[in-house]
N, C-alpha and C positions, 0 to 999 in steps of 0.2 A: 725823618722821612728820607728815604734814598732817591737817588738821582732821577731813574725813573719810574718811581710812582711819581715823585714831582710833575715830574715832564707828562706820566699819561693825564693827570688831573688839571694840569694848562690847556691838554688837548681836548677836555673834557671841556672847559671853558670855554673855549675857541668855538666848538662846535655847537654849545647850546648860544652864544652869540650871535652865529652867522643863523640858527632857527628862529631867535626873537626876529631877526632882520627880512626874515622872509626868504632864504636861502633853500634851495631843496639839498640837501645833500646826497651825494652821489657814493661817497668812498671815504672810509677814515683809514689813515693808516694804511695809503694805495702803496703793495709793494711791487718790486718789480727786477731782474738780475740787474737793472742799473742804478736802482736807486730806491729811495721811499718821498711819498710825500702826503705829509699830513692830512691832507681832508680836499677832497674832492668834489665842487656843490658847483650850482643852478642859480646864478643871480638874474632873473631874466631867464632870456636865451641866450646868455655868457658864462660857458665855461669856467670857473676860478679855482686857480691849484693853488693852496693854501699852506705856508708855513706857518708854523706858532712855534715862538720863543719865548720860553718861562725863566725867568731869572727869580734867586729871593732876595736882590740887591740889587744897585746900582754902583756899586763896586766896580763893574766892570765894562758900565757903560749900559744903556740902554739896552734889552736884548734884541730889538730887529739889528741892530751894530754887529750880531752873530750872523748875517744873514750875509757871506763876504762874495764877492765875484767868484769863488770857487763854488761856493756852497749853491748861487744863483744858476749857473751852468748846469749844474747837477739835476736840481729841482727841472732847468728846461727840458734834460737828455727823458727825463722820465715823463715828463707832461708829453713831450714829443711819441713815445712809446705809448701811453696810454689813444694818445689822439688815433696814432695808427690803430692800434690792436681795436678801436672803438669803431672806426670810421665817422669819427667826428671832424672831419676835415671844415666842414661847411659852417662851426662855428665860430664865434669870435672867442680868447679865451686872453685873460691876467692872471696877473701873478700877483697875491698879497700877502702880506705879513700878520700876523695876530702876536702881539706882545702882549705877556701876561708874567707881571711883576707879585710876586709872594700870594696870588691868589686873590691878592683884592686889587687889583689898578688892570685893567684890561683896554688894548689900543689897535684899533683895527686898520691897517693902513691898506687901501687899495691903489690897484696897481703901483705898487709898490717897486718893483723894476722891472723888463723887457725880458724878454726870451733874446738868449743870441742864436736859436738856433729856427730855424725857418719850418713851417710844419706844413 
């Protein structure tokens, strides 16, 4: 299997997850000229912008360990741009990780790190 079909069928995971969880989902696949970010859902009335990292090994460490202060900023600049382009300024929102190891070991971490950028 190649890179990403890999990667879409982690994301396929992540999202029927955050559904058994009671999650509304808003956006898979939010793109944007700054950036993308995985999946876009309704926990509550809390906003959460979702990465998911599929590895088929721990060869290289955990995969939220792929989720580096650069890659964090990035996911913010776009959560930040969707918040605008929404006018959801009035809600609360996190950032969480979905780690999905060779398609059977799934690990949902929330709030998972901060935004540095102010919305």
């Amino acid at each position: 299997m190649d890179k990403q079909s890999y990667g879409i069928l982690g994301e396929m995971s992540a999202v029927q997850l955050l559904e058994r969880k009671g999650y509304r989902i808003l956006e898979s696949n939010y793109k944007c000229p700054l950036g993308e970010i995985d999946a876009i859902a309704l926990d509550g009335e809390t906003l959460v912008f979702v990465e998911v990292k599929h590895r088929s090994t721990l060869k290289y460490g955990y995969p939220a360990e792929a989720v580096t202060p650069h890659k964090q900023y990035k996911i913010s600049q776009v959560a930040a741009a969707y918040i605008k382009r929404k006018g959801l300024y009035d809600r609360a929102a996190r950032f969480d990780v979905i780690e999905v190891l060779d398609g059977k070991w799934i690990n949902h971490i929330e709030n998972a790190f901060e935004s540095r950028i102010r919305f």
